[in-house]
KEVEX-206930 format. One record per residue (C-alpha): chain; residue in one letter; x, y, z. Coordinates in nm, 2 decimals. Each point is the difference from the previous one (the first is absolute). Layout:
// residues N
<rec><c>A</c><r>a</r><u>X</u><v>Y</v><w>Z</w></rec>
...
***
This chain:
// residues 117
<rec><c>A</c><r>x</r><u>11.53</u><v>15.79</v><w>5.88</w></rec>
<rec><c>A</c><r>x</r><u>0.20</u><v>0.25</v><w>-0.25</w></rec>
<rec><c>A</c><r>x</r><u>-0.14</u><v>0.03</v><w>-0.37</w></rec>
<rec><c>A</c><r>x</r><u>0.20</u><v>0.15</v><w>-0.28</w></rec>
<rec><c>A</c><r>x</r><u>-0.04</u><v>0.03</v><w>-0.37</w></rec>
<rec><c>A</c><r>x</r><u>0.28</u><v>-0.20</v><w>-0.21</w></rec>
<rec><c>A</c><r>x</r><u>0.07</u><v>-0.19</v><w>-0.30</w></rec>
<rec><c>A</c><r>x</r><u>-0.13</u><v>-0.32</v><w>-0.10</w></rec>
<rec><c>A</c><r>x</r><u>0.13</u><v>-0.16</v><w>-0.30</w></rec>
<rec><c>A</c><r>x</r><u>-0.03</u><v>-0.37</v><w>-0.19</w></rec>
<rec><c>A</c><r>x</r><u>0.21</u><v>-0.26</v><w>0.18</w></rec>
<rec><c>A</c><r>x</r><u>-0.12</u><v>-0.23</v><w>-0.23</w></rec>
<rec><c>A</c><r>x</r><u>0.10</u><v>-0.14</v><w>-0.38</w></rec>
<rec><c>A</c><r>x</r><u>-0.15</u><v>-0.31</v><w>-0.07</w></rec>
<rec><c>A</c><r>x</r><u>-0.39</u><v>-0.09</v><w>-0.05</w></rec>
<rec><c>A</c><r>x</r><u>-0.13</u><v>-0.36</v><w>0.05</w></rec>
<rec><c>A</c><r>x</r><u>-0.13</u><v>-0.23</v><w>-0.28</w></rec>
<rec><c>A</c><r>x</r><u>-0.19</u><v>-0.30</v><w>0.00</w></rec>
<rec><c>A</c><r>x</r><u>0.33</u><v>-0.28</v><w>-0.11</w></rec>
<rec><c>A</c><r>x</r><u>0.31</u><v>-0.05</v><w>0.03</w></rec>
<rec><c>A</c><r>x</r><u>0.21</u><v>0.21</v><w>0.12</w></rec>
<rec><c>A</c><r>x</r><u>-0.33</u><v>0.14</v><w>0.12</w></rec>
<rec><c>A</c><r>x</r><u>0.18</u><v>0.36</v><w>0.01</w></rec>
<rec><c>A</c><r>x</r><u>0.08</u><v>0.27</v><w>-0.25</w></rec>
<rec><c>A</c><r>x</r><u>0.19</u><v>0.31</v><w>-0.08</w></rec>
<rec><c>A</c><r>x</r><u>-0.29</u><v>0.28</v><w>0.10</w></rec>
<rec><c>A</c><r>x</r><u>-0.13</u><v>0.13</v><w>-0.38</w></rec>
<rec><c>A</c><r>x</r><u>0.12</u><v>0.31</v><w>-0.11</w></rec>
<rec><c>A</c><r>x</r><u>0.28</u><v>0.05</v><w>0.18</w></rec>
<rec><c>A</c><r>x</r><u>0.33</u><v>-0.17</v><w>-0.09</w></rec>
<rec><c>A</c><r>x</r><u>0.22</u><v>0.10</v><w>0.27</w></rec>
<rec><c>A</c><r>x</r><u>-0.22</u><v>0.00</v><w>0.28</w></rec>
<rec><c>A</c><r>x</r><u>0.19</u><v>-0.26</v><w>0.13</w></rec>
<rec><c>A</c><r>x</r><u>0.33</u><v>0.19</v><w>0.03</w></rec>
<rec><c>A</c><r>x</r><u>-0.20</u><v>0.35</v><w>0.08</w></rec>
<rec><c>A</c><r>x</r><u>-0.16</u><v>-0.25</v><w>0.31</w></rec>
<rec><c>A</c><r>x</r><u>0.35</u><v>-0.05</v><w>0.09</w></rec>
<rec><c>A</c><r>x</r><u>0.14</u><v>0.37</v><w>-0.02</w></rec>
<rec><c>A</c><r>x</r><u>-0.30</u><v>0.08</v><w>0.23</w></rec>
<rec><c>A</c><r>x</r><u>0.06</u><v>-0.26</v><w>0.25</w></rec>
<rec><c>A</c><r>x</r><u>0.37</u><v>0.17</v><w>0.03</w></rec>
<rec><c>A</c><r>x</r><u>-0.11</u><v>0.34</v><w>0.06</w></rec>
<rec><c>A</c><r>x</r><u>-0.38</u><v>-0.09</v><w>0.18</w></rec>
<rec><c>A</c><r>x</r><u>0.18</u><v>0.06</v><w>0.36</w></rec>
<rec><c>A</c><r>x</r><u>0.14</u><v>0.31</v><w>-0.10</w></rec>
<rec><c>A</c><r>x</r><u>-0.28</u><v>0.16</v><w>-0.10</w></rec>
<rec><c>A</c><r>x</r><u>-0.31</u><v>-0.13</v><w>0.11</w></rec>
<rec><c>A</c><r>x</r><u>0.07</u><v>-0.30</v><w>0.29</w></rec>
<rec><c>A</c><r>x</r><u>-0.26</u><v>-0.25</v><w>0.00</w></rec>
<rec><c>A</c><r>x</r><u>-0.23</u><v>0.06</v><w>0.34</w></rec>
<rec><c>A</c><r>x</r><u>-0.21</u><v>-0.26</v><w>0.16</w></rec>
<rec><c>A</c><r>x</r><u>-0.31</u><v>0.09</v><w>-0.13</w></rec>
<rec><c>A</c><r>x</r><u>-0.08</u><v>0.17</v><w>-0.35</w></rec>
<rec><c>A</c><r>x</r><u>-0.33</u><v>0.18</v><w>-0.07</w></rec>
<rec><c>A</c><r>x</r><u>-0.01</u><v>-0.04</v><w>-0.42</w></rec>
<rec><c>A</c><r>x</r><u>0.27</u><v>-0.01</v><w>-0.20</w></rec>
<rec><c>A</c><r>x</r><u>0.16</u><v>-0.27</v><w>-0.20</w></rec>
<rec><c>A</c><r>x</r><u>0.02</u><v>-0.37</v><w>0.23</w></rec>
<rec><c>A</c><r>x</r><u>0.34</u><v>-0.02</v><w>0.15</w></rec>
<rec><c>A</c><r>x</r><u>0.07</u><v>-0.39</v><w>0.01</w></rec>
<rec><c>A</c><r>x</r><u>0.40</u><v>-0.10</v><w>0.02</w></rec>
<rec><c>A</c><r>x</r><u>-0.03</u><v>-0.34</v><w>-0.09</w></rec>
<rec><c>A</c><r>x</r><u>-0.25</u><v>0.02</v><w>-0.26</w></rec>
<rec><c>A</c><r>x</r><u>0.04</u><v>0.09</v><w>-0.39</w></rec>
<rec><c>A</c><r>x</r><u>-0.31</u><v>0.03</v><w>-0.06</w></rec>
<rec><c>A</c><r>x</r><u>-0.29</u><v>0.26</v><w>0.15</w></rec>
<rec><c>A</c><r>x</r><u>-0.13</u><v>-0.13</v><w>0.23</w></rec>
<rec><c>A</c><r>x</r><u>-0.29</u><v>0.21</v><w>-0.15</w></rec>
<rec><c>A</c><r>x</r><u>-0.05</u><v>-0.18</v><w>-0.27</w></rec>
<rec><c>A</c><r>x</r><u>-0.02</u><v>-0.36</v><w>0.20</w></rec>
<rec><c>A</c><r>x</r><u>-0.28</u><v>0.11</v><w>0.14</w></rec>
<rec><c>A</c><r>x</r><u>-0.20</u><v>0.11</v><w>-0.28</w></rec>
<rec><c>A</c><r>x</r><u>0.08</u><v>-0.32</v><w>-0.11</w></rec>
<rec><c>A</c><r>x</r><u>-0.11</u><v>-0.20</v><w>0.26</w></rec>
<rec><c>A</c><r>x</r><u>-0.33</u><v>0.17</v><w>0.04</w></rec>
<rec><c>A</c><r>x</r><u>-0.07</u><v>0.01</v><w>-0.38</w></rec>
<rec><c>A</c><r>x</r><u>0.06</u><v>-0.37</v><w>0.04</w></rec>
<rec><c>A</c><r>x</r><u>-0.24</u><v>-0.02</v><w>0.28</w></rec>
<rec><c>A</c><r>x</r><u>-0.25</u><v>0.15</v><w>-0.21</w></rec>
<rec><c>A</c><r>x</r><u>0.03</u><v>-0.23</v><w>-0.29</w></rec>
<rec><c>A</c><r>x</r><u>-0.01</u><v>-0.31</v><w>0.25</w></rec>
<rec><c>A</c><r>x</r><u>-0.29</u><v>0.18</v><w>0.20</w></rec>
<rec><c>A</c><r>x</r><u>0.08</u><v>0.02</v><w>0.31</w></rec>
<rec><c>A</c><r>x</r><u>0.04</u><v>0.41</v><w>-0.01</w></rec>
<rec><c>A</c><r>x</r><u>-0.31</u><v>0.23</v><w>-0.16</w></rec>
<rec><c>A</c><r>x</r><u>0.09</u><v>0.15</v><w>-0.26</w></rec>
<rec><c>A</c><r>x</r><u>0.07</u><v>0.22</v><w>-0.25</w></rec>
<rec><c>A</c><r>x</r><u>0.34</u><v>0.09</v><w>0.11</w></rec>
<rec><c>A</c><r>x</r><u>0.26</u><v>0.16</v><w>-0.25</w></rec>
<rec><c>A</c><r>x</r><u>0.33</u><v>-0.24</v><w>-0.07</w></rec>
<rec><c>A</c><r>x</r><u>0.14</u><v>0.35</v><w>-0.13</w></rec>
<rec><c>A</c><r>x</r><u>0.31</u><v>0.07</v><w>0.26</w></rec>
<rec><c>A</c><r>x</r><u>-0.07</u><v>0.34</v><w>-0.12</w></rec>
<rec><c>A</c><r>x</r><u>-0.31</u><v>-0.01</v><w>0.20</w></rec>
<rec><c>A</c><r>x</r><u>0.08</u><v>-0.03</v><w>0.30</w></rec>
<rec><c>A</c><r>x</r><u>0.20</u><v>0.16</v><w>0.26</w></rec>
<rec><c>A</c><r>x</r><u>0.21</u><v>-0.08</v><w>0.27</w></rec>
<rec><c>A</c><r>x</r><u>-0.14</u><v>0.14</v><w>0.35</w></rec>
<rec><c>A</c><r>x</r><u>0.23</u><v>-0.07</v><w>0.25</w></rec>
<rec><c>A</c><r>x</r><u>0.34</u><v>-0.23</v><w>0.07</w></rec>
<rec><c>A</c><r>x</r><u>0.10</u><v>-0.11</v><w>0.31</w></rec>
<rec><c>A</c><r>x</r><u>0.35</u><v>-0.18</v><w>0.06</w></rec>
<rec><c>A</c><r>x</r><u>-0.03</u><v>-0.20</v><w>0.33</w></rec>
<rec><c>A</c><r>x</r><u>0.36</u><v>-0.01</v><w>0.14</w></rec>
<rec><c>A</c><r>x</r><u>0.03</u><v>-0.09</v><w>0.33</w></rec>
<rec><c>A</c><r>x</r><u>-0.39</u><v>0.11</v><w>0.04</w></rec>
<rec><c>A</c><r>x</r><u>-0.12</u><v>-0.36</v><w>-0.03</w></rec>
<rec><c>A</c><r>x</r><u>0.19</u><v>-0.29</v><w>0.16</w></rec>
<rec><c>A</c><r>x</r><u>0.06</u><v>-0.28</v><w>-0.24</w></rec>
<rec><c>A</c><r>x</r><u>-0.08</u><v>0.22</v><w>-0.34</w></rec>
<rec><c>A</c><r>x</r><u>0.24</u><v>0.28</v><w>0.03</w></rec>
<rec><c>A</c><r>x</r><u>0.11</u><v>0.07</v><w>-0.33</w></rec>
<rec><c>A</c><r>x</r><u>-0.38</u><v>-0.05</v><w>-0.15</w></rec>
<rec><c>A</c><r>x</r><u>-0.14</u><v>0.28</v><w>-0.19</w></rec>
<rec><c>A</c><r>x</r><u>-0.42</u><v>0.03</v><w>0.01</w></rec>
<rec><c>A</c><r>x</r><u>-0.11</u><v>0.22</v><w>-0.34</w></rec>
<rec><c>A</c><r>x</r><u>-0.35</u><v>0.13</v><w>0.02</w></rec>
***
C-alpha cells in the first residue's frame, strides 16, 4: 500500500430536494455545474482518482449529487421516523467524508460500486 497527499475537489453541482425534479442547482454557486465539468477534464492530469480515498470530497462518476449529502439525508430521515437515536445534524456541513472506496474488479458482480463512509 502507497499513500500520498493530493487534491480533492467537488465533483458534484446539484443538491436533492423533496419534489419534482427532486434535484437542484447547489446554492451559491452558479457555475458549479460547468466548473464540475472543467474538473472532470483535467482530474486525470492532476490528481487520478485511486481505489481508495482517505477524506476528501466523494468521488462518484455517475452521480450529481454528493453522495454526502444522501446520507445525511437518509439518517436524519431515520431519526424523524425513529428507527436511528438521535440528535444527528442534517447540516452537510457537519459532517465529513472518511474514506471512499471504488470496487473495480475487487468485487465480482459490483465492480464499478463505490462504498462512502
Amino acid at each position: 500500500m502507497r499513500w500520498r497527499a493530493d487534491l480533492s475537489l467537488p465533483c458534484h453541482w446539484a443538491i436533492e430536494i423533496p419534489h419534482e425534479p427532486w434535484s437542484a442547482a447547489l446554492p451559491g454557486h452558479p457555475l458549479a455545474k460547468e466548473l464540475v465539468q472543467a474538473w472532470r477534464e483535467t482530474q486525470d492530469d492532476i490528481a487520478p482518482s485511486e481505489l481508495f480515498q482517505l477524506g476528501g470530497y466523494a468521488d462518484e462518476e455517475v452521480v450529481h449529487l454528493d453522495p454526502l449529502d444522501i446520507a445525511v439525508a437518509t439518517v436524519t430521515d431515520a431519526v424523524k421516523a425513529g428507527s436511528w437515536e438521535g440528535p444527528v445534524s442534517a447540516d452537510s456541513a457537519d459532517w465529513v467524508l472518511l474514506a471512499d472506496w471504488h470496487a473495480g474488479r475487487d468485487v465480482t458482480g459490483y465492480e464499478g460500486s463505490t462504498v462512502h463512509w
